[in-house]
N, C-alpha and C positions, 0 to 999 in steps of 0.2 A: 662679206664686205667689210672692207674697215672702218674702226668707229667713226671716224670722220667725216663719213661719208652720210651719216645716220641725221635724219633731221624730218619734224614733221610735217608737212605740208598745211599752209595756213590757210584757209577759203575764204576770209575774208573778205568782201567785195568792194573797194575803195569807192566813194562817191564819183561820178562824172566832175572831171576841172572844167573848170568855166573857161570862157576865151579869153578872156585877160591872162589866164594862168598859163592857156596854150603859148600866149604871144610873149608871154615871160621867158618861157625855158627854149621855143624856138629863134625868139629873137634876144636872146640874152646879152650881144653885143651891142645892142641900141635897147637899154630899159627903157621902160614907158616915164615918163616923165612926171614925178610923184611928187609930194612935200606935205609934210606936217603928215595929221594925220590918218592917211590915205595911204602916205609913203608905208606910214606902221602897217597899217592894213593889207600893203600889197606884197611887204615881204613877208608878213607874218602865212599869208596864202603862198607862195613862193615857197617857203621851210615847208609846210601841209603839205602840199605836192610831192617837194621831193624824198620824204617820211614816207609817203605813199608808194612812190616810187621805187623804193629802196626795200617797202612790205614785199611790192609783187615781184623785184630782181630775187629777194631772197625766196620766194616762193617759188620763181622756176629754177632756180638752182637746186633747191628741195627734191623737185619734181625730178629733175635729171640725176641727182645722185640715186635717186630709189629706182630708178629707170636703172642705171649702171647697175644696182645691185643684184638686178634681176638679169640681167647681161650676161655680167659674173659667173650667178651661178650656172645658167644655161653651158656658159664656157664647160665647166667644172664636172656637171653632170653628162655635159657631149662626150666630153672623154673617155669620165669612168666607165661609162655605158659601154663604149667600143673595145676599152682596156679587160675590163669584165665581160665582157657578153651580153650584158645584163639590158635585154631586150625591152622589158617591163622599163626601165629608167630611159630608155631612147625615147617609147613612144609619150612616156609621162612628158619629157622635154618638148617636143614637138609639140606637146596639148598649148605647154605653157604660153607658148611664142604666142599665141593668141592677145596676152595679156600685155605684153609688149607691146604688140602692135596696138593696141588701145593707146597705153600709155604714150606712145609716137604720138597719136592723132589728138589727145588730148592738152600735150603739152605744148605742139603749134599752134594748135586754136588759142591757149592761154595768151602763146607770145603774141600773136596777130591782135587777140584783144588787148594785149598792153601797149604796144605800141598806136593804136586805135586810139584810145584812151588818153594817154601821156605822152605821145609827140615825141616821143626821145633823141635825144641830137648828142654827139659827138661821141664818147666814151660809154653812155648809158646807150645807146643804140649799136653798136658793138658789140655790148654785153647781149642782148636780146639776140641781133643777128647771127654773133657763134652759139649760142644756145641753140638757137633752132638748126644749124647746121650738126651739132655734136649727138644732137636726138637722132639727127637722119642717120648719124654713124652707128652710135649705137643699133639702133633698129637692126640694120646690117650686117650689126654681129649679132644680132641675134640671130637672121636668119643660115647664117653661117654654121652655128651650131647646129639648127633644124637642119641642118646637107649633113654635116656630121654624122648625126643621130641615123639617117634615112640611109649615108652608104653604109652604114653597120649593119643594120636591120636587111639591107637587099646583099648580103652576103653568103653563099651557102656555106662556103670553104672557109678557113684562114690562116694564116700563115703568120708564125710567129717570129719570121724574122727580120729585125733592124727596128723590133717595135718598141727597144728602150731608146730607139735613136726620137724615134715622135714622140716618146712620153715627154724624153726632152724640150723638144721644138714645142710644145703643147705647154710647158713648163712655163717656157719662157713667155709664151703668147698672155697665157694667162696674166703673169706678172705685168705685163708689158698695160692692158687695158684696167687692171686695178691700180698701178702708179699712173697711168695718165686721167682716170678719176680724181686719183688724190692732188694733181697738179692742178687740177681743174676746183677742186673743194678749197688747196689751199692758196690760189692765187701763183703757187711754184714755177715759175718760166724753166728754173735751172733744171727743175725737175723734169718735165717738160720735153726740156732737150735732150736730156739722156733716154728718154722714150724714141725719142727720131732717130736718135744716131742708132738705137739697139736696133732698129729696122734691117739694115744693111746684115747686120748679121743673121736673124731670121729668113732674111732670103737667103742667104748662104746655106744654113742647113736646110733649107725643102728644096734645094739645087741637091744639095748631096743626098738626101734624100731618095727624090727622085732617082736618081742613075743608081744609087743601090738596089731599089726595086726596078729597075731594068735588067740588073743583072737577077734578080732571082727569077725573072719570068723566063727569062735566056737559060737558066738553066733546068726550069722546070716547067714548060708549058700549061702544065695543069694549073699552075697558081698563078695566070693573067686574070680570070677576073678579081679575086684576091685584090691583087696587087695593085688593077686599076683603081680599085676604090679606094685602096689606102693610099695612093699616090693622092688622088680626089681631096683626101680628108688635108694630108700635106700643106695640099694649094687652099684649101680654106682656111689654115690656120695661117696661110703667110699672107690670106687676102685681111684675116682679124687683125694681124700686127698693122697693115697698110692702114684701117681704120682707126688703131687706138695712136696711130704716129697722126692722121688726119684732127682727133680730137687735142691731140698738146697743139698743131698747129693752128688751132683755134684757141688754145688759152692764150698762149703767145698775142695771137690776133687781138683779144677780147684785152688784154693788159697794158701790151708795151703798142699798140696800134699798127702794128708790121702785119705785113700777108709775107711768109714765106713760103706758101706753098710755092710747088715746080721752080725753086729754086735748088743750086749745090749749096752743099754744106758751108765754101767760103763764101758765097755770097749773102748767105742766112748771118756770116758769124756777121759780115760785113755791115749789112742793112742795122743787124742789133747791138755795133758796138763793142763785139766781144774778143777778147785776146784767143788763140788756138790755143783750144782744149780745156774751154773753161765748161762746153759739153759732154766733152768725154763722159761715157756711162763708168762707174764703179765696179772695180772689179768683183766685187760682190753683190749680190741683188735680195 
């Protein structure tokens, strides 16, 4: 995981805000009607709040980068497992996802009590409500990897051909959920978008993919179930790029206030403003 991503999780428990605080940050366009010093008093509670608020934003962001890193690896060890053999590292993976799912259930409870707690309205409600959407992604690559791991392991045969074509497509998947982390860690929208756009092309190779391992099954009927499961592993990797393009479309969400999901590409540039090709991914990664 990259250092960026690294940060430690604060438990601190913020006191309960009082209802005047509630009725400050939800009705912030009609303030409560203050003077002298009361007025001091009620902004000085207003700044405490949102200090607080800003404790528990950084605390699920915390919470979600550690989550990603544990993602990561899963991704990283799904592979090697399949690429090696290495049977012992599939089921070690499979144990892990256990720890995942913890962390899934632990991290929506936090947001459900923050938002409980602190009322959030506009931008800071945003930030909570992609957070809990970016968990559910993650969670789902994780279990993605656990499919990974499980068509390895239910293998008898395997066939070694087109399998630097997936180390490929795996390459890039991988990439693809560690830069949509780092879009997410550093507020990057541009970053972001070159996540989305690399999508189209990850579908492009588990298309090619695919029909290549048609043709080896066509020519060797002995290596169908082989083949189906490595086709299997293909589609879980282009469903993990679907996930890590769903999380930059939440930072996007969580930043500039746009929903581009189930949009085309021009009406995404359109909605944000953007000249063509100012998301173009880099020809290097």
């Amino acid at each position: 995981m990259s250092g960026n991503h690294a940060g430690a999780i604060n438990t601190t428990i913020a006191p309960e805000p009082t209802c005047t605080t509630r009725r400050i940050i939800a009705l912030s366009s009609a303030p409560p009607r203050l003077c002298g010093e009361n007025m001091m008093t009620g902004l000085a509670g207003l700044r405490r709040t949102q200090r607080q608020f800003d404790i528990d934003l950084a605390d699920l962001r915390d919470r979600i980068l550690i989550m990603g890193g544990w993602v990561e690896r899963a991704i990283r060890d799904a592979i090697k497992a399949l690429i090696s053999c290495d049977e012992e590292l599939a089921r070690l993976t499979i144990e892990r996802d256990a720890e995942i799912n913890k962390m899934e259930v632990e991290t929506d409870q936090f947001s459900r009590t923050t938002i409980i707690r602190r009322q959030p309205v506009g931008s800071d409600l945003r930030a909570i409500m992609g957070a809990i959407k970016i968990v559910t992604d993650l969670e789902r690559i994780g279990d993605l990897a656990v499919d990974i791991c499980k068509q390895m392991l239910s293998m008898e045969r395997r066939t070694r051909k087109f399998e630097n074509y997936l180390e490929v497509m795996a390459d890039h998947v991988r990439r693809q959920v560690t830069k949509a982390l780092d879009a997410y860690s550093s507020h990057d929208y541009h970053r972001a978008l070159t996540v989305i756009d690399l999508d189209q092309h990850v579908d492009t190779l588990c298309r090619n993919y695919e029909r290549n391992m048609l043709t080896v099954i066509m020519e060797d009927s002995a290596l169908i179930t082989p083949a189906l499961a490595l086709m299997n592993v293909a589609q879980a990797l282009e469903r993990i790029s679907d996930h890590a393009t769903n999380i930059c479309e939440m930072v996007i969400y969580i930043h500039l206030g746009h929903d581009i999901r189930h949009t085309t590409q021009e009406e995404a540039l359109k909605m944000l403003d953007l000249k063509e090709g100012e998301w173009t991914p880099p020809t290097t990664w």
